[in-house]
N, C-alpha and C positions, 0 to 999 in steps of 0.2 A: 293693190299691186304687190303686196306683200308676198314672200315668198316660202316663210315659216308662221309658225302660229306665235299670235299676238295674247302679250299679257297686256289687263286693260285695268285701267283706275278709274274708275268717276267720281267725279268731287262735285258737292251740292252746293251751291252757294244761292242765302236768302238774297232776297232784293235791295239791302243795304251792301252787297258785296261780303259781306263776311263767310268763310267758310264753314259749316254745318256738319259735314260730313264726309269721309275718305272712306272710298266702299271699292276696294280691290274686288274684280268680277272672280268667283274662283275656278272659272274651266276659260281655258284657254281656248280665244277666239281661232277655230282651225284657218290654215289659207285656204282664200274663196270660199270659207265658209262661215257661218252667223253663231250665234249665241243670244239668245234672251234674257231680258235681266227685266224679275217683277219688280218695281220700284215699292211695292205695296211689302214686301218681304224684305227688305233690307231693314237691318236692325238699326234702331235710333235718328231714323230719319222719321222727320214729327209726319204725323197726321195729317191730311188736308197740306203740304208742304207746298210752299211759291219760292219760287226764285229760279234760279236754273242750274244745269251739270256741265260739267268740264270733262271729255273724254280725254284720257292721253293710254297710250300705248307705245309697244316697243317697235311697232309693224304697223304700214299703213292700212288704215280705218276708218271706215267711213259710219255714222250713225242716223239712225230715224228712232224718233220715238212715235208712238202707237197711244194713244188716248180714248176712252171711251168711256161714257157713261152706264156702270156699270147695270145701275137702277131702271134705263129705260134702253131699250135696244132699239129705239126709233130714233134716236139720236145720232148723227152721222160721227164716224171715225175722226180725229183729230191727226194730223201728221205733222211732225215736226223734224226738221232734216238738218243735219250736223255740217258744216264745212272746217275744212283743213283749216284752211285760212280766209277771214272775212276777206268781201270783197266790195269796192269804191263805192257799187252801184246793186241794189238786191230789190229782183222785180217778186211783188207778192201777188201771184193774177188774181187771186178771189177773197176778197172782203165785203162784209155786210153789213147794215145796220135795220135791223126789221124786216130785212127783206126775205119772202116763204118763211117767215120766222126763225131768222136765221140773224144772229149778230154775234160778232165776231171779234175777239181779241189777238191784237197783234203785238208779240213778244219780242223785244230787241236786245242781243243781251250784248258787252262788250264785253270779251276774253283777253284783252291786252292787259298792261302793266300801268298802262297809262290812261287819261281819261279821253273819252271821245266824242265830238260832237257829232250830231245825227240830224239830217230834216227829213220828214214823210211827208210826202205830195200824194195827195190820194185823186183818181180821175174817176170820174162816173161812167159806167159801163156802156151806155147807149148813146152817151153824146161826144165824150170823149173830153168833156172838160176837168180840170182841174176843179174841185169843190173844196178841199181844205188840206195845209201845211201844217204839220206842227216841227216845233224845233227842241233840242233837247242836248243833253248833257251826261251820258254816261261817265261814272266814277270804273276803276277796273273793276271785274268780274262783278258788274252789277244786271242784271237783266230788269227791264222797265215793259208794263204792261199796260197796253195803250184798249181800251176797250170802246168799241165804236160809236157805243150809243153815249160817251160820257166823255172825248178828245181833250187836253187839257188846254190852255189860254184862250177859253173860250171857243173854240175851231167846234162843229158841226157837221155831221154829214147827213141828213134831213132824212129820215125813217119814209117811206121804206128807199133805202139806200141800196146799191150794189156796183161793185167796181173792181180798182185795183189800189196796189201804192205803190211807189221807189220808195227805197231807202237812199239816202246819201249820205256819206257821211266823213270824216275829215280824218281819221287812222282808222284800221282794218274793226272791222265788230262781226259778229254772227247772229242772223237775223232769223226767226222761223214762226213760222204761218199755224 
């Protein structure tokens, strides 16, 4: 909704929360309009890099990031989608675990000042039941990476797997698929 062109920051933060790196984009985001930022080009941002990014700008923006395996193009697209501000309840419709060969990690990051708790209820797609919770503990600007075929306090989702999950959680987080 912005009405002028937006200056934008993105800041990298590893999965211990510590900040990594401050990467001003340097063409300004027009209004109604995009700009691409290759994360593979920014300077001193390590290799192989985990954690997650913090957009701020002067104008409102919204963000997706775009993933892909560079090595095999049979591989499907990765989308990851930015919000303003986390919200109570964040529905993720498709998650896998071996299913068409397909499993899937799900990224939760928290962007507050404060820490936040989280529970993911994950449902199976054909019955509709509940299969596994896990509960969790973000620090700020920490993102935690839940991978399906491996849930942490022992939680399972039985190969081949395929469904959904809520997020819930107890202050505002940003959650993406």
């Amino acid at each position: 909704d912005g009405q002028a062109a937006a200056t934008v920051v993105l800041n990298f933060y590893n999965t211990a929360g510590t900040l990594v790196k401050s990467y001003n984009v340097p063409t300004a985001v027009p209004a109604k309009g995009t700009v691409q930022v290759d994360t593979e080009g920014i300077p001193e941002l390590p290799a192989g890099f985990l954690g997650s990014a913090v957009v701020s700008a002067n104008q409102p923006v919204s963000a997706t990031w775009l993933g892909y395996d560079v090595t095999n193009p049979a591989v499907n697209r990765t989308l990851y989608n930015g919000f303003t501000e986390g919200a109570s309840l964040v529905y993720v419709p498709s998650i896998s675990n071996g299913y068409n060969d397909q499993t899937s990690t799900l990224a939760v990051q928290n962007s507050e000042n404060s820490p936040t708790n989280i529970t993911i209820r994950f449902f199976e797609r054909f019955t509709g039941a509940q299969t596994a919770a896990v509960t969790d503990t973000l620090t700020p600007n920490t993102a935690h990476y839940y991978d399906m075929n491996a849930l942490p306090g022992g939680q399972t989702l039985p190969a081949p797997w395929t469904g959904d999950a809520l997020d819930r959680k107890s202050t505002r987080l940003n959650s993406s698929h």
